[in-house]
N, CA and C of each residue as an Amber inpcrd file, in Angstrom:
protein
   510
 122.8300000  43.5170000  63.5960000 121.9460000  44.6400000  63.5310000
 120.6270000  44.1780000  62.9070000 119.7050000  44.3480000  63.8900000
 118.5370000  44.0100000  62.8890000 116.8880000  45.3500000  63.3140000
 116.3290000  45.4450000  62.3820000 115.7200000  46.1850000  62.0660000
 114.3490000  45.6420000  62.5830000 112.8490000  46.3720000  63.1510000
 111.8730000  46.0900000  63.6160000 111.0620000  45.9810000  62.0590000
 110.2330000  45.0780000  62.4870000 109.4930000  44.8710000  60.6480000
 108.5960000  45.9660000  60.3280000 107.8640000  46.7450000  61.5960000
 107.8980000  48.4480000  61.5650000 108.9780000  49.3850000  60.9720000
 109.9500000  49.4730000  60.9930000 111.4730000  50.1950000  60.6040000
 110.8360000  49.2020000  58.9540000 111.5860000  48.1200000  58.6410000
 111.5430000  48.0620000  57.9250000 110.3130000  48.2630000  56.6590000
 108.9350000  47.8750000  57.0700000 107.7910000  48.3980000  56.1480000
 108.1150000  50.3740000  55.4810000 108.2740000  51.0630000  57.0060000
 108.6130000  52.1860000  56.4380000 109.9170000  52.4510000  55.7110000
 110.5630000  51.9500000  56.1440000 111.8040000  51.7640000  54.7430000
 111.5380000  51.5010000  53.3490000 110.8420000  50.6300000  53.1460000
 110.5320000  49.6380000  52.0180000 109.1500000  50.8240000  51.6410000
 108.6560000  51.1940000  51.9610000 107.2590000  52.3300000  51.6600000
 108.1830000  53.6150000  51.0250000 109.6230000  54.3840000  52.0670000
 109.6470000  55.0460000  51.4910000 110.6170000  55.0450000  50.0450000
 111.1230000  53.6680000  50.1300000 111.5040000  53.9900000  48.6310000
 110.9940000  53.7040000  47.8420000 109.6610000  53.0770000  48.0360000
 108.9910000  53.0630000  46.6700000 108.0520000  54.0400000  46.1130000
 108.1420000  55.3520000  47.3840000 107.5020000  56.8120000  47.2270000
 108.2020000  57.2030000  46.4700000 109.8690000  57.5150000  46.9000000
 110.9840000  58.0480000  46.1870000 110.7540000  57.5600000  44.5010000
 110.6140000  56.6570000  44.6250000 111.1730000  55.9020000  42.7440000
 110.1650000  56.6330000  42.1500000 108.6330000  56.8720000  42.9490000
 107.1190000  56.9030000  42.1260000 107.7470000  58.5100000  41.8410000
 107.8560000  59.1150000  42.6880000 108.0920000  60.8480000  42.1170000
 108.8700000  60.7540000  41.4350000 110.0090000  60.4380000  41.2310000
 111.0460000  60.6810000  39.9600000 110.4730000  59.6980000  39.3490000
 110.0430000  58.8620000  39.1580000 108.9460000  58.1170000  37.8520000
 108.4660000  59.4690000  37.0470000 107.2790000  60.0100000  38.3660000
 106.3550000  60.8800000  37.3930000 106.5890000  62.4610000  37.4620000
 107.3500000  62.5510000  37.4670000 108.5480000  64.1640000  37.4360000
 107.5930000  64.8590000  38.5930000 107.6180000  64.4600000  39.9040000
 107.0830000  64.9850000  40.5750000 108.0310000  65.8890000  41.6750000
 108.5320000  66.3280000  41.0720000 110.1050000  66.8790000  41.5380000
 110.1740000  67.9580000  42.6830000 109.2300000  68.6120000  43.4960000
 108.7070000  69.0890000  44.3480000 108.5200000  68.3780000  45.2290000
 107.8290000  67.4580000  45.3250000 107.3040000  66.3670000  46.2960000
 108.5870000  65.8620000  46.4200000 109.5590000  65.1290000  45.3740000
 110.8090000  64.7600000  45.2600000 111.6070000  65.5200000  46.8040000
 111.9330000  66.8630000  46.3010000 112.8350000  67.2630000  47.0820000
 112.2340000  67.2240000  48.5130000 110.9400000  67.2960000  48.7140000
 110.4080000  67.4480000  50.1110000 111.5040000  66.1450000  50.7300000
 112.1760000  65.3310000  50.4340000 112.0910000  63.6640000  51.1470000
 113.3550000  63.9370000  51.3610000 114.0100000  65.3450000  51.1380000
 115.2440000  65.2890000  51.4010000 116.1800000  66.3600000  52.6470000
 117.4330000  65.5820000  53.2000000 117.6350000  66.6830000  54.1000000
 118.0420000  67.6860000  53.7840000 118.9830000  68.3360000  54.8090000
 119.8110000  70.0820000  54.2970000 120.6120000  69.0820000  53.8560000
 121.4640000  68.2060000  54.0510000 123.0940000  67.7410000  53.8470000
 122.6710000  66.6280000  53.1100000 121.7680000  66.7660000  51.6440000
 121.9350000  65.7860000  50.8130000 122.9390000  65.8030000  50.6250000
 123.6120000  64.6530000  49.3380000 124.1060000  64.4300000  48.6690000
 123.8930000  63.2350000  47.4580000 124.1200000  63.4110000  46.4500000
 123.1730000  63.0830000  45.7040000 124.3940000  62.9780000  44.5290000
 124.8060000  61.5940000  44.6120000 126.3670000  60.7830000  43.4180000
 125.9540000  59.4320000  42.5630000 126.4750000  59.9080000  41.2360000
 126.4580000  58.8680000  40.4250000 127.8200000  58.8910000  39.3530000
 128.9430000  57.8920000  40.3540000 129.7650000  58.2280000  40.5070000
 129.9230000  56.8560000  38.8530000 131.2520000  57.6830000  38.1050000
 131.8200000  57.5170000  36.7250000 132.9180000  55.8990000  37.1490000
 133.1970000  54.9220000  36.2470000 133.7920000  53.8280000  36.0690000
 133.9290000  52.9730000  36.7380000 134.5540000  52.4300000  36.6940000
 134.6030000  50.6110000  37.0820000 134.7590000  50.0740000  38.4690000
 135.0310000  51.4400000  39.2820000 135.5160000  50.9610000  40.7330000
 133.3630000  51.5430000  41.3760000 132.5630000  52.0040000  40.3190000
 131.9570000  52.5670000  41.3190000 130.7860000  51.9270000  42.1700000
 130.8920000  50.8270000  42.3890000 129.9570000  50.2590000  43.2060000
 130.3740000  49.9040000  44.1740000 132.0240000  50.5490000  44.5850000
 132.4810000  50.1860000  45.7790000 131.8030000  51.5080000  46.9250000
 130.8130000  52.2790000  46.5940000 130.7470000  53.3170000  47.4030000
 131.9660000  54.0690000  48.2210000 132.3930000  54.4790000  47.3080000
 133.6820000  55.0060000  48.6030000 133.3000000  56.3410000  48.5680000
 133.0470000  56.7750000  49.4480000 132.5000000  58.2260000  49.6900000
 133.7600000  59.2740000  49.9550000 134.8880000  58.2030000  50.5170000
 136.3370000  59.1100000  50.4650000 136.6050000  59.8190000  49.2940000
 136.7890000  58.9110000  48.2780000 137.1180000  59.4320000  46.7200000
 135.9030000  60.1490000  46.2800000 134.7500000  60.6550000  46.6180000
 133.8510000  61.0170000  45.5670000 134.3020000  62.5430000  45.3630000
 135.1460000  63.1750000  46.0740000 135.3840000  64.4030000  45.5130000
 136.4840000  64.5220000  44.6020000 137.3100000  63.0630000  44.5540000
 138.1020000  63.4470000  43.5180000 138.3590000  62.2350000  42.5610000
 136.9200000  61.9020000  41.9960000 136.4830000  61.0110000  41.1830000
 135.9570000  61.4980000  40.6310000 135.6220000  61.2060000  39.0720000
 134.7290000  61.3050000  37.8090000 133.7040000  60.9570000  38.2120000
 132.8170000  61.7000000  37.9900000 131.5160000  61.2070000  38.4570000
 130.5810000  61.7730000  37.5000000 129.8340000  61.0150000  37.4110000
 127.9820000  61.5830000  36.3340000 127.5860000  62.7790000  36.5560000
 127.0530000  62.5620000  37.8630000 126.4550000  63.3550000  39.0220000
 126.8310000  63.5300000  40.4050000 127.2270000  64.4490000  40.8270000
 128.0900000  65.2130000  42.5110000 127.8080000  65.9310000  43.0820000
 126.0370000  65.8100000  43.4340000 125.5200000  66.8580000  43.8330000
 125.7680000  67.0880000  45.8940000 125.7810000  68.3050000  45.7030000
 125.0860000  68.7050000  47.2810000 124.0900000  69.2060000  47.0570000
 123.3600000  69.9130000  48.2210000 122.1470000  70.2650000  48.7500000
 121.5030000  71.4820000  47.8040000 122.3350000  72.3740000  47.5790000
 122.4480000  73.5350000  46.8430000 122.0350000  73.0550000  44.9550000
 123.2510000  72.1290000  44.6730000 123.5170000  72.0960000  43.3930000
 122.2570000  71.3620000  42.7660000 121.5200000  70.0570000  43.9080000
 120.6710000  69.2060000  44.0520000 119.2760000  70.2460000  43.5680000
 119.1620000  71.3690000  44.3200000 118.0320000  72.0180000  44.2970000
 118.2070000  73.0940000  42.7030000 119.3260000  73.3110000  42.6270000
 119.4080000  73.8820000  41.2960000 118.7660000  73.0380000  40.2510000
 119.4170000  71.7510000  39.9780000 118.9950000  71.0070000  38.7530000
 117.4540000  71.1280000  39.0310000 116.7470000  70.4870000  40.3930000
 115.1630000  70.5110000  40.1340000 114.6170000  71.8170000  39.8050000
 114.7440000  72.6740000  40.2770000 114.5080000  74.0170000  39.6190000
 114.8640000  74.2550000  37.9590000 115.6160000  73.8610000  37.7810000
 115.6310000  73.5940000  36.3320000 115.0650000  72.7130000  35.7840000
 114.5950000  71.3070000  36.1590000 113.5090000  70.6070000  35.1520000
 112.2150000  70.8620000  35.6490000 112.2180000  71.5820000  36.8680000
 110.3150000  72.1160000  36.6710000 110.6580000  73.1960000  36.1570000
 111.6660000  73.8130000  34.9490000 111.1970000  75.2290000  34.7210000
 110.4200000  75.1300000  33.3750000 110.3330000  73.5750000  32.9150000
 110.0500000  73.4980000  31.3760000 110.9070000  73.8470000  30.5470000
 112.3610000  74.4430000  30.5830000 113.0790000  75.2050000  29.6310000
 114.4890000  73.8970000  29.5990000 114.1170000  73.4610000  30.4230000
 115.1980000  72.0450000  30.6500000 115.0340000  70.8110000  29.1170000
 115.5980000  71.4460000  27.9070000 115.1370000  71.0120000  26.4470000
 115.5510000  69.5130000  26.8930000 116.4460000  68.9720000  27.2720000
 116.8970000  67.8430000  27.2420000 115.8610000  66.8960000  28.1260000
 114.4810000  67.5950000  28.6380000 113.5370000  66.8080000  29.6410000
 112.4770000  67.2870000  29.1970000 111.8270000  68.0840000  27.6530000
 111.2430000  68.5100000  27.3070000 110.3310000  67.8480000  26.0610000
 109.3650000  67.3430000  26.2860000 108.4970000  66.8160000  27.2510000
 109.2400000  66.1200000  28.3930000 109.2550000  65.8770000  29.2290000
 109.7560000  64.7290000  30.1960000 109.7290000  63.4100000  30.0810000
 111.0040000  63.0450000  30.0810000 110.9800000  61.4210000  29.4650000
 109.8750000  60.3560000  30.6700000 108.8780000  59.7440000  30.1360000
 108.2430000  58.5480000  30.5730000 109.1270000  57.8350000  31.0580000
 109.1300000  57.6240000  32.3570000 109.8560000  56.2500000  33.0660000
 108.7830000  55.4970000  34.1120000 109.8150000  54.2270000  34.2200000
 109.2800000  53.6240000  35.4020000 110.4140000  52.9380000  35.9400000
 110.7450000  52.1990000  37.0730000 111.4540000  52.1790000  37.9870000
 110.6740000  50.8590000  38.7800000 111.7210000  50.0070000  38.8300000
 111.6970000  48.5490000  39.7220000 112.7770000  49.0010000  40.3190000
 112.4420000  48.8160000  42.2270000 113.2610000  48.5650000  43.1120000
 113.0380000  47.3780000  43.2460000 114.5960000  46.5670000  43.9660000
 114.4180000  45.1110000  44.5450000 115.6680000  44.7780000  45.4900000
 115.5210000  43.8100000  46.1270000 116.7150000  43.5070000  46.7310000
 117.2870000  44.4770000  47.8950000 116.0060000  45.0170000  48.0170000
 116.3750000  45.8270000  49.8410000 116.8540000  44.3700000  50.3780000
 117.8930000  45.4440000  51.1720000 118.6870000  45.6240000  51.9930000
 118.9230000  46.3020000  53.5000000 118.8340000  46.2790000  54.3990000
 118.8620000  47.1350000  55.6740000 120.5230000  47.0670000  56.2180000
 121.5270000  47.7610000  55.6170000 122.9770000  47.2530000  55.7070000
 123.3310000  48.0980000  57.2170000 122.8940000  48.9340000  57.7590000
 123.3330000  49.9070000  59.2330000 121.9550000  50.2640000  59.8030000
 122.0810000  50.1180000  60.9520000 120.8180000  51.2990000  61.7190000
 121.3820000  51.6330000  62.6220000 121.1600000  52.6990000  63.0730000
 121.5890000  53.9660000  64.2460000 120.7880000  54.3140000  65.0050000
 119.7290000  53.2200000  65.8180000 118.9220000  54.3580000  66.3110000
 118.4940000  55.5600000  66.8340000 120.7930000  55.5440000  67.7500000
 120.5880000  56.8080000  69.0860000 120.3220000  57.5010000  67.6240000
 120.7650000  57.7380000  66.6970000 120.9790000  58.4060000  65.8280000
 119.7440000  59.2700000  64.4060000 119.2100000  57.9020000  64.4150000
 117.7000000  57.8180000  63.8340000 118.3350000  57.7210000  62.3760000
 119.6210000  56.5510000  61.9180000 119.7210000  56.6940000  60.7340000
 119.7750000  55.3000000  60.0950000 119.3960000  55.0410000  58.9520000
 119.8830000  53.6810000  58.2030000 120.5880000  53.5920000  56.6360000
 120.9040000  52.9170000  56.6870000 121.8970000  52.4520000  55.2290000
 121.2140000  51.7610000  54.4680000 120.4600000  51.9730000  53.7250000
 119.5510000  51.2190000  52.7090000 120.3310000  50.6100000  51.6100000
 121.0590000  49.7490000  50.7080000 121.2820000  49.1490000  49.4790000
 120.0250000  48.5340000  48.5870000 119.5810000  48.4370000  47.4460000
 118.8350000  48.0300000  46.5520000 119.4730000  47.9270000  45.0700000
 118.6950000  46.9100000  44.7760000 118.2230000  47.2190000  43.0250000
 117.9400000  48.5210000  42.3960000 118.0930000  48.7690000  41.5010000
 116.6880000  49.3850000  40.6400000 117.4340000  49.1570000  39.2060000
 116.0780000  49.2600000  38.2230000 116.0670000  49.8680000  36.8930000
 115.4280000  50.5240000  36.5940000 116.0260000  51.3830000  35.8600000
 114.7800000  52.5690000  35.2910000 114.9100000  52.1930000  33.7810000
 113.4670000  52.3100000  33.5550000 112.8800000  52.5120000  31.8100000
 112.8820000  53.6510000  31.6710000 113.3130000  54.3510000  30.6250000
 113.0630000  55.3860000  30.1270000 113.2190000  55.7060000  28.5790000
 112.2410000  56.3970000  28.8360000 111.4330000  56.6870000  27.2460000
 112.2740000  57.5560000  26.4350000 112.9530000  58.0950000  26.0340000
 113.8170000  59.5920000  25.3290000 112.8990000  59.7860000  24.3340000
 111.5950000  60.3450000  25.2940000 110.4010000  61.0980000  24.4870000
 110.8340000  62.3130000  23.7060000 112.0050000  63.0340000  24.2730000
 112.5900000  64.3440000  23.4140000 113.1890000  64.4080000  22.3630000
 114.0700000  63.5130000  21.9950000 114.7170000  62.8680000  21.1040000
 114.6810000  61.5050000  20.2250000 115.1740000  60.3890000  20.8610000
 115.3020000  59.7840000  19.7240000 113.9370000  58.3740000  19.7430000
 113.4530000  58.6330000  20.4450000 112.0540000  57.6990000  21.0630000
 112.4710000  56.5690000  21.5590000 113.8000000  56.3490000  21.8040000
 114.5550000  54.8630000  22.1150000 114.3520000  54.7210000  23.3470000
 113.7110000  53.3010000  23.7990000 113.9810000  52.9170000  25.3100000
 115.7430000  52.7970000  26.1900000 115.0630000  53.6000000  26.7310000
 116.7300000  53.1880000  27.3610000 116.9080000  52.2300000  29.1010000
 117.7710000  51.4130000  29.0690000 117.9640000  51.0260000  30.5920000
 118.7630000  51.7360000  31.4420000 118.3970000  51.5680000  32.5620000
 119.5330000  52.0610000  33.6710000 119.6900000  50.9520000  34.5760000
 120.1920000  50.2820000  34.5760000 120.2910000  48.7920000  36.2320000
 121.4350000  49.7590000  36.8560000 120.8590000  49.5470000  38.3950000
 122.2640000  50.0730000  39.1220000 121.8510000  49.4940000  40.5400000
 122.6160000  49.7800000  41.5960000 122.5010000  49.5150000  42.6890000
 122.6400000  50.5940000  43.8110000 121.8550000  51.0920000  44.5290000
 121.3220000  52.3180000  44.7220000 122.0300000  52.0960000  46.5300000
 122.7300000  53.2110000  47.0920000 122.4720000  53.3410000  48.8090000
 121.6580000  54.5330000  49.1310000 120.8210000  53.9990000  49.5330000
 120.3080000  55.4600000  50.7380000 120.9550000  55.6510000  52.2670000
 120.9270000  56.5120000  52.9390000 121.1710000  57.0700000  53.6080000
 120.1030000  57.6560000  54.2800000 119.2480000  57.1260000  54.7780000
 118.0770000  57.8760000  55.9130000 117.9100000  58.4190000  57.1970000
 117.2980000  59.0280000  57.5220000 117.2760000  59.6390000  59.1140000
 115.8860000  60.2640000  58.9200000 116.0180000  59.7180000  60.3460000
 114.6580000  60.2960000  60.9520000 114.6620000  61.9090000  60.9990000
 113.7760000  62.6750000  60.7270000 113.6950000  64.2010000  60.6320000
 111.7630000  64.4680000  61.2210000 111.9450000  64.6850000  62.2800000
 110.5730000  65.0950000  62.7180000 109.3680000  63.7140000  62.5220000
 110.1560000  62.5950000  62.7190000 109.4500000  61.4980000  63.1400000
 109.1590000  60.8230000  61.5040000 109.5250000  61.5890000  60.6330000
 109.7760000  60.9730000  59.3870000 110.8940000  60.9250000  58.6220000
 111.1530000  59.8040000  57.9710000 112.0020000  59.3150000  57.0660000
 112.3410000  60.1550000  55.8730000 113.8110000  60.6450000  55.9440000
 114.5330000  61.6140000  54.4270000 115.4660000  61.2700000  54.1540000
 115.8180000  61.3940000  52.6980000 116.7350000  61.1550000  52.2230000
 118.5220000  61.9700000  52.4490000 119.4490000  61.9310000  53.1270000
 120.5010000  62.2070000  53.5920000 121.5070000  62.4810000  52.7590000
 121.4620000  61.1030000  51.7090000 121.9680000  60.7180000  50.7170000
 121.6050000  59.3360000  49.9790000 121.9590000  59.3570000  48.7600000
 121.5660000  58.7150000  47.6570000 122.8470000  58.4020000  46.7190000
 122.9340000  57.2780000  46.0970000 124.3380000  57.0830000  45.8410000
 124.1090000  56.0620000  44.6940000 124.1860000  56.2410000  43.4830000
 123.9150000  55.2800000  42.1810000 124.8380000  54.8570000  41.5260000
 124.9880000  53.3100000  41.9300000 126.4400000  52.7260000  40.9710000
 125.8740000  52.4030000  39.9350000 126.1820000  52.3960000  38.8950000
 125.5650000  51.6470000  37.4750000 126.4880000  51.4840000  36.7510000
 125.3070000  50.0250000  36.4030000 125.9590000  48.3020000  35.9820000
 127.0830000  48.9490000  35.0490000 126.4940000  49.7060000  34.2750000
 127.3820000  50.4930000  33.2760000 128.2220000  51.7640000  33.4330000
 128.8240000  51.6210000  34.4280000 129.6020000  53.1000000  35.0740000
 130.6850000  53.3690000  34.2450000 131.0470000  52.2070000  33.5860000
 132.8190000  52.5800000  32.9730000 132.2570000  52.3590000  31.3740000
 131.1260000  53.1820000  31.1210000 130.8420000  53.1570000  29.4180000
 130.8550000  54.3630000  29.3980000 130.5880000  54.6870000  28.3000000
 130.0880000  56.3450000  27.9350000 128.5850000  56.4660000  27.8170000
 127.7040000  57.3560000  29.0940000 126.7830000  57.1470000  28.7400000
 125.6570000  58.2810000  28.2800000 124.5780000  58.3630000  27.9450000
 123.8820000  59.2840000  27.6160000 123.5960000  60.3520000  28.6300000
 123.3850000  61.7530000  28.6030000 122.8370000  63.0380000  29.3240000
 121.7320000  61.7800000  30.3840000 122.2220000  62.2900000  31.4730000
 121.3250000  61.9280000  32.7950000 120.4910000  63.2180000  33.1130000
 119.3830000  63.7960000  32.2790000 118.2350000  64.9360000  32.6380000
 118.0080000  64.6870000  33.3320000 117.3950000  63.6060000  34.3110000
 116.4450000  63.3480000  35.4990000 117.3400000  62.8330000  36.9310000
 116.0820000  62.5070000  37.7270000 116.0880000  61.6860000  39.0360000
 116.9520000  60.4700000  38.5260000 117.9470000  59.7870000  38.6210000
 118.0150000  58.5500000  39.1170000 117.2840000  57.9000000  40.3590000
């Protein structure tokens, strides 16, 4: 399977749109990139970078969002009343190590794998930098000749620790 270096530039463009809005709590613009049938997992312990999408409903998980639950939380950190994102923690975000793992064209879909880390500031609390390394799948499709997010899927390095309130975007 291989990908046109067109396909791929816009691949590689749109996730580094994606990272910049949840960088800068742009969480509106955020949801625009997404379909009806997100899904949106950051799935809990040691098995989770196997992506198994079988088990995610009856796995521990961080975060298990659908489309609905997805749009709830952003509605709640643009309401300002979201104390745990209040101010909004400063981040930034390195993607690396794209990947183009499926494409579908009849279909208009691809399987993205990457890097990322996020910096983040816990401007609300305790002023401590914190890391996130994980290894990210997207799930894209074409929707009206542009690229959205389908699904999104965050293993991290640290899945089987105990970890701090996830307020934001991964």
């Amino acid at each position: 399977m291989t990908v046109t270096e067109v396909e791929r530039r816009r691949i590689e463009d749109f996730l580094t749109l994606e990272a910049r809005l949840a960088d800068e709590s742009r969480y509106g613009e955020w949801e625009a990139l997404v379909t009806d049938d997100m899904h949106y997992w950051v799935p809990a312990g040691s098995e989770a970078a196997r992506f198994d999408l079988e088990a995610a409903l009856d796995r521990l998980s961080y975060i298990n969002d659908n489309r609905t639950r997805l749009a709830t939380r952003i509605r709640q950190l643009e309401s300002g009343k979201r104390h745990a994102q209040t101010p909004p923690s400063p981040m930034r975000r390195t993607v690396s190590n794209i990947e183009i793992v499926d494409c579908d064209r009849d279909e208009g879909t691809f399987v993205v794998e990457s890097n990322i880390v996020v910096h983040e500031l816990a401007a609300q609390s305790t002023h401590m930098l914190r890391i996130w390394p994980a290894r990210v799948r997207h799930r894209l499709r074409l929707v009206d000749g542009e690229l959205r997010m389908a699904a999104k899927y965050v293993a991290l390095v640290e899945a089987d620790r105990p970890q701090p309130n996830m307020t934001f975007l991964l």
